[in-house]
Every structure is written in structure tokens, then in C-alpha cells.
C-alpha positions as CSV (number, residue, x, y, z in Angstrom):
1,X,-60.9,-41.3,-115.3
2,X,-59.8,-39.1,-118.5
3,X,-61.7,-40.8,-121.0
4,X,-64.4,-37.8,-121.4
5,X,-62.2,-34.4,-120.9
6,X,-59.2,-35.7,-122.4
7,X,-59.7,-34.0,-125.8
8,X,-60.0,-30.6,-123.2
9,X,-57.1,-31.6,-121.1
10,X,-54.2,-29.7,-122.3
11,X,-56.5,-26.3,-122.5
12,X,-57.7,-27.1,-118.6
13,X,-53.9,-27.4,-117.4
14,X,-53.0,-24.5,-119.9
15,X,-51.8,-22.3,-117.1
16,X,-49.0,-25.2,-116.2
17,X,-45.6,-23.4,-117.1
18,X,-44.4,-26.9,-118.3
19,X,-41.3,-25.5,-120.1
20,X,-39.8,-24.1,-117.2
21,X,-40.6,-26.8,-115.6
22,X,-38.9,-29.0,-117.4
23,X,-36.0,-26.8,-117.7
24,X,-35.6,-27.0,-114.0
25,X,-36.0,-31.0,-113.7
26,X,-32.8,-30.8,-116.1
27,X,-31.1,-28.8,-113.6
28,X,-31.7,-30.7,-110.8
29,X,-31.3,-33.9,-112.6
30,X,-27.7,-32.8,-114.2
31,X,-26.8,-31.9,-111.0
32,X,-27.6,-35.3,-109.0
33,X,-26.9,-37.9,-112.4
34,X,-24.1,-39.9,-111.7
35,X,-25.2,-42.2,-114.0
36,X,-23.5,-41.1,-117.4
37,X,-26.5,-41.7,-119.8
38,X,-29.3,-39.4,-121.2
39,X,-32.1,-42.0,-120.9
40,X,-35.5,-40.3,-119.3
41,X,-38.4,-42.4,-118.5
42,X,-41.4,-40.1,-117.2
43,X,-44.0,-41.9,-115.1
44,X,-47.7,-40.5,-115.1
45,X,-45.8,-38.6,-118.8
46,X,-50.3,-37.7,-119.3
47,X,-50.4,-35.8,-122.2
48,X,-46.7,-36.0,-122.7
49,X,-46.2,-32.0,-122.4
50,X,-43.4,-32.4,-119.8
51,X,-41.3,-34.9,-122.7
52,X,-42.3,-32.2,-125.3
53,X,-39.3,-30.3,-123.4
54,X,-37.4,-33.3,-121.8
55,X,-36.8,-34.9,-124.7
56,X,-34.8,-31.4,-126.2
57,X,-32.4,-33.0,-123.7
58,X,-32.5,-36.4,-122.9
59,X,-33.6,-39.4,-124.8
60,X,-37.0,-39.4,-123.5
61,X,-40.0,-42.1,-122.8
62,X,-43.0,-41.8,-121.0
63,X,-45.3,-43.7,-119.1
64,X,-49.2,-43.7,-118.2
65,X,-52.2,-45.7,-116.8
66,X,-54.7,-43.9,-118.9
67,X,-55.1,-44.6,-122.9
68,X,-56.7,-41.3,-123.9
69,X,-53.7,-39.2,-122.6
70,X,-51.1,-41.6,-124.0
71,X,-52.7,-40.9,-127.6
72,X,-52.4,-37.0,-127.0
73,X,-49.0,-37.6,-125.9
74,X,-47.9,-39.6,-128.7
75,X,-49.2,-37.5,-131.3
76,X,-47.5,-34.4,-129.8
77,X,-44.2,-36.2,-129.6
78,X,-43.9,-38.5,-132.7
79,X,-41.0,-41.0,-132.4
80,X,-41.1,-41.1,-128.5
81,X,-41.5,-44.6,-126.8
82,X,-45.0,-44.3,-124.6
83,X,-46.1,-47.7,-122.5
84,X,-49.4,-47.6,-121.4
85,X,-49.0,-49.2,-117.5
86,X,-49.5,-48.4,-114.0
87,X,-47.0,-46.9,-111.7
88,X,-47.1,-49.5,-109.0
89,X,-46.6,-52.2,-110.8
90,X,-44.6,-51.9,-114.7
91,X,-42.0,-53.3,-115.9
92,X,-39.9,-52.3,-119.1
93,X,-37.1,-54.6,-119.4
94,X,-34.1,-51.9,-119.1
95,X,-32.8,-49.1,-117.0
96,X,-33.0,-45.2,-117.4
97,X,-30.8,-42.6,-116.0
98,X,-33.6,-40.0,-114.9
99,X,-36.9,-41.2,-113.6
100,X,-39.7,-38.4,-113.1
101,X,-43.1,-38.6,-111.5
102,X,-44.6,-34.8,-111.6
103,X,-47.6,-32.7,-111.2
104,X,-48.5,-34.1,-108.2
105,X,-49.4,-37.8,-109.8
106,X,-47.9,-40.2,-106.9
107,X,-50.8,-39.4,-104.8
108,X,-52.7,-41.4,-107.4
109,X,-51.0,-44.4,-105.3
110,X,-53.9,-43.8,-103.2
111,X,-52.0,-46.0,-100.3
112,X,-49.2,-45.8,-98.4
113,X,-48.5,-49.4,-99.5
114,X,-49.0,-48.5,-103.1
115,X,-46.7,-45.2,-103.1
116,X,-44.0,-47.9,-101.8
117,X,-44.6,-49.8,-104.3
118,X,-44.3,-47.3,-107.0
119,X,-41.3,-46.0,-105.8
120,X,-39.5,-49.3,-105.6
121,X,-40.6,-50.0,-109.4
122,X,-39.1,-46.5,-110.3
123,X,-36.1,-47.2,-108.6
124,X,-35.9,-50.4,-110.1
125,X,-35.7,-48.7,-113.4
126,X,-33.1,-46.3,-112.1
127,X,-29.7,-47.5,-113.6
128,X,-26.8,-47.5,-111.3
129,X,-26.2,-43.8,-110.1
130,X,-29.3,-42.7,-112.1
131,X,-32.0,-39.8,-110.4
132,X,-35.7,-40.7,-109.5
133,X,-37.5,-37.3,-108.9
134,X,-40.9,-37.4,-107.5
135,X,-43.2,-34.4,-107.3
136,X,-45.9,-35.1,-104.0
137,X,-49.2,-34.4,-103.8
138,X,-50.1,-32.5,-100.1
139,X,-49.5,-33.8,-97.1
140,X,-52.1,-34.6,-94.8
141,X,-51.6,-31.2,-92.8
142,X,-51.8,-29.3,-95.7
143,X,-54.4,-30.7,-97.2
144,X,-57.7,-28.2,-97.1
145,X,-61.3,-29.9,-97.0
146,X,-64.5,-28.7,-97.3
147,X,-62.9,-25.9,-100.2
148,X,-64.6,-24.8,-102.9
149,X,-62.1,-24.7,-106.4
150,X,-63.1,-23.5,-109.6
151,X,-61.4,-22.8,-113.6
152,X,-62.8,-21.2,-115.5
153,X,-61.7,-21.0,-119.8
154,X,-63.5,-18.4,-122.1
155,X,-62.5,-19.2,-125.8
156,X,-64.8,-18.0,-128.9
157,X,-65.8,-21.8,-129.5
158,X,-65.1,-23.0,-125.9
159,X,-66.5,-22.3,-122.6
160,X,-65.7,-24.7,-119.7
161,X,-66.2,-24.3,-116.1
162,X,-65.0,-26.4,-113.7
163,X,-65.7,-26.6,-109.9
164,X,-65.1,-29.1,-107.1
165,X,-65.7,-29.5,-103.6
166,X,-62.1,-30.8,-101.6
167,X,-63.0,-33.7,-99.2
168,X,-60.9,-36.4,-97.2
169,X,-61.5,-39.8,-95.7
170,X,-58.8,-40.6,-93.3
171,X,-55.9,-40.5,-95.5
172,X,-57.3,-40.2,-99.0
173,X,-58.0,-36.8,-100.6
174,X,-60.8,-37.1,-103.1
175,X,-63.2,-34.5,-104.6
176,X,-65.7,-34.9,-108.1
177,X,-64.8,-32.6,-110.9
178,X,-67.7,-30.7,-112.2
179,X,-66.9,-30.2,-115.8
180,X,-69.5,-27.8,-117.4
181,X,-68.8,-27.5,-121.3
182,X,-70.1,-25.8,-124.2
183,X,-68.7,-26.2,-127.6
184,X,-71.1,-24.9,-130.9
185,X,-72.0,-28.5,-131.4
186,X,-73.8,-28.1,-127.9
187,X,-73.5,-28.1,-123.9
188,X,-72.5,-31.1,-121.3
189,X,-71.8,-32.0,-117.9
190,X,-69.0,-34.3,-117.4
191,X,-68.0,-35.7,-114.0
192,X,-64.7,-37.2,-112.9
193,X,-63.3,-38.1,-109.4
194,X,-60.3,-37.9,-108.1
195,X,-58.6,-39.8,-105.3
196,X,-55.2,-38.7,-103.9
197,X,-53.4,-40.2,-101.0
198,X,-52.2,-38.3,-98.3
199,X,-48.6,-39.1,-97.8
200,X,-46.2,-38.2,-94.7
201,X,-43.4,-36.6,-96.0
202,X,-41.2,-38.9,-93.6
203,X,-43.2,-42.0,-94.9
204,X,-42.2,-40.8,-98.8
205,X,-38.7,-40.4,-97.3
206,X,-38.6,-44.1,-95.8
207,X,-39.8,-45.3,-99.6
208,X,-36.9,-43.9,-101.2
209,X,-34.7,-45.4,-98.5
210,X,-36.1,-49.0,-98.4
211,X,-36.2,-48.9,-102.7
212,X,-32.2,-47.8,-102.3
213,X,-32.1,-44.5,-102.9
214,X,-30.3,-41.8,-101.0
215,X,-32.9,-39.4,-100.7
216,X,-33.1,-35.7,-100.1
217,X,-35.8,-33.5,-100.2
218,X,-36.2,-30.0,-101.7
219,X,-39.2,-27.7,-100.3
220,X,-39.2,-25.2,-102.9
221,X,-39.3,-28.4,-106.2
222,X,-40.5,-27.0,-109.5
223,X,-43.6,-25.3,-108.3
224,X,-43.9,-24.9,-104.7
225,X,-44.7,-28.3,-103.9
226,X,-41.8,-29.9,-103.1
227,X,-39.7,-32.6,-104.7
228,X,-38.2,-35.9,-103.7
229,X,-34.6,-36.3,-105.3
230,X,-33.2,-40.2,-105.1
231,X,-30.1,-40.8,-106.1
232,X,-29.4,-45.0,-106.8
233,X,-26.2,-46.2,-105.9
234,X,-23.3,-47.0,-108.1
């Protein structure tokens, strides 16, 4: 999906406040850890700008289905252990004591079968009294189709506009990315779709709760979306 704009990705998402993001998964994730350990796994990690912050703090890995962002991310954090894999279905061989999945990327589950099954193979990665956090993509009430979006960036050597059209299909969120680029080396158009499932916030609840976790739910999360907090038992 990232293969063409990922050498743009980080300037798209610039307006992401990613430290203070990250300083207030540490908060949350101090406060819920029961675990004892500093060990951070990031699923989804993309570019790895969240674990430029994280791993200030914890001992950090991350995580990704997509090849292109795993090379910007391990360039921009040298030393740091990145696994190329998808979230429904990895397996690293050990247990960390904070789990994240942010910016929204568990609706690329698609499914609700699939978002089960990503949260199960995050818990199963929790250690014992370890924290899974989970940052959701919209719910199907909230979610807006037939919405025109657009970004806009205006550098000396780089002009991109992008616009997209929000649709949905029962339960899955999807709209094309029209990326419009010009660089002195010349001008493209670049395409990419997106597909997001809609989730239930009492079906993301019942996940956590079938993969083991005690589960609460803050509405405010790091930016206004929400966030899932699992605790795994001791």
C-alpha cells in the first residue's frame, strides 16, 4: 500500500505531535504496568516515529506489515529490533511488558474476526501483568461518508496535494488517496487505498476480554480518539 509515498510519509503525517504522544502512552502505561519490565513492542511501529520517543524510555521494538516503512524506521532508530509481520497473525518467541497499536492502525484488521485476532496475538505477547494499548479507528456511527479530505504541503522543492473521497460498505471504511506530487525532478499521481474496519466499541471491548485482558476504555486517549487500555493478569 506504501510502497510509492513512503519516501513522502513522514512529511504527510508531519502535523502528528508524536512526542507528546508518546509521552502520554508512558503515562498511561506507568500507570496500568504491573508487569516490572521496560520491554515495548509497537505493532503497526510504520515509520518508527512513535519508538523514536518510546524507546527514551522503554526498551523498545516495533512491528509492521509494510517493508518500505520498516526501512524508514530502522534507519531513524539504529539498534532497535523491527520484524516485518502482520498484526493478526506474528509471533516473536517472547513477551513484552507494554504492547501499542496507535494512529488508528487496528482498523486495518478490516474484520471483526481479524481485529480478534490481532488483539489475542498482542495479548499473547503481553507478559504477565503487562499493558496492551490500542488506539481505534471510528466507529461505525462516527464514521462520515461521502466527505471530501484534503493536505495539502508547500516546500521550496516539494508540493503535494492530497485528496480523498470517505466511503463505506457495510462495515468497512475505505477511500483512494489522491496523491498529486511535484518534486524538480518532475510531477506524479500516485494512488493508494485504504480500507479500515468499522469496529463497535463494545465488540473491541469483548476482544480484550476473550484474549484475557481486563479492559477499560478512555474517551479522551492521546488524540481524541479514544484508547483501549488491557491490563494481562498476573
Amino acid at each position: 500500500m506504501f510502497w510509492k509515498t513512503a519516501r513522502y510519509y513522514d512529511r504527510i503525517y508531519a502535523f502528528k505531535d508524536y512526542a507528546a504522544e508518546a509521552r502520554r502512552v508512558v503515562e498511561i502505561a506507568r500507570e496500568h504496568v504491573r508487569s516490572g519490565g521496560d520491554r515495548l513492542l509497537d505493532v503497526a511501529c510504520g515509520s518508527g516515529r512513535h519508538i523514536e520517543h518510546l524507546r527514551r524510555e522503554f526498551d523498545a521494538e516495533g512491528l509492521d506489515l509494510a517493508d518500505e516503512l520498516l526501512d524508514l524506521a530502522r534507519e531513524r532508530n539504529p539498534g532497535v529490533p523491527f520484524h516485518q509481520g502482520d498484526m493478526t497473525g506474528f509471533e516473536l518467541g517472547r513477551r513484552f511488558d507494554v504492547v501499542t497499536c496507535l494512529f488508528s492502525s487496528i482498523g486495518y484488521a478490516r474484520t471483526e474476526e481479524n481485529m480478534r485476532r490481532a488483539i489475542a496475538c498482542m495479548a499473547r505477547h503481553a507478559a504477565p501483568g503487562g499493558v496492551v494499548l490500542v488506539e481505534p479507528w471510528f466507529t461505525p456511527d462516527a464514521w462520515q461518508p461521502n466527505t471530501v479530505h484534503a493536505l495539502y504541503i508547500d516546500e521550496p522543492d516539494l508540493k503535494i496535494a492530497r485528496v480523498n473521497t470517505s466511503y463505506v460498505d457495510g462495515r468497512l471504511s475505505y477511500f483512494d488517496l489522491h496523491h498529486l506530487i511535484g518534486t524538480p525532478e518532475g510531477t506524479e499521481h500516485i494512488v493508494e487505498r485504504h480500507e479500515l474496519g468499522l469496529f463497535e466499541r463494545a465488540e473491541v471491548l469483548a476482544a480484550f476480554e476473550a484474549a484475557g485482558l481486563a479492559v477499560t476504555y478512555d474517551a479522551e486517549g492521546l488524540t481524541g480518539r479514544g484508547l483501549y487500555i488491557g491490563v494481562a493478569s498476573q
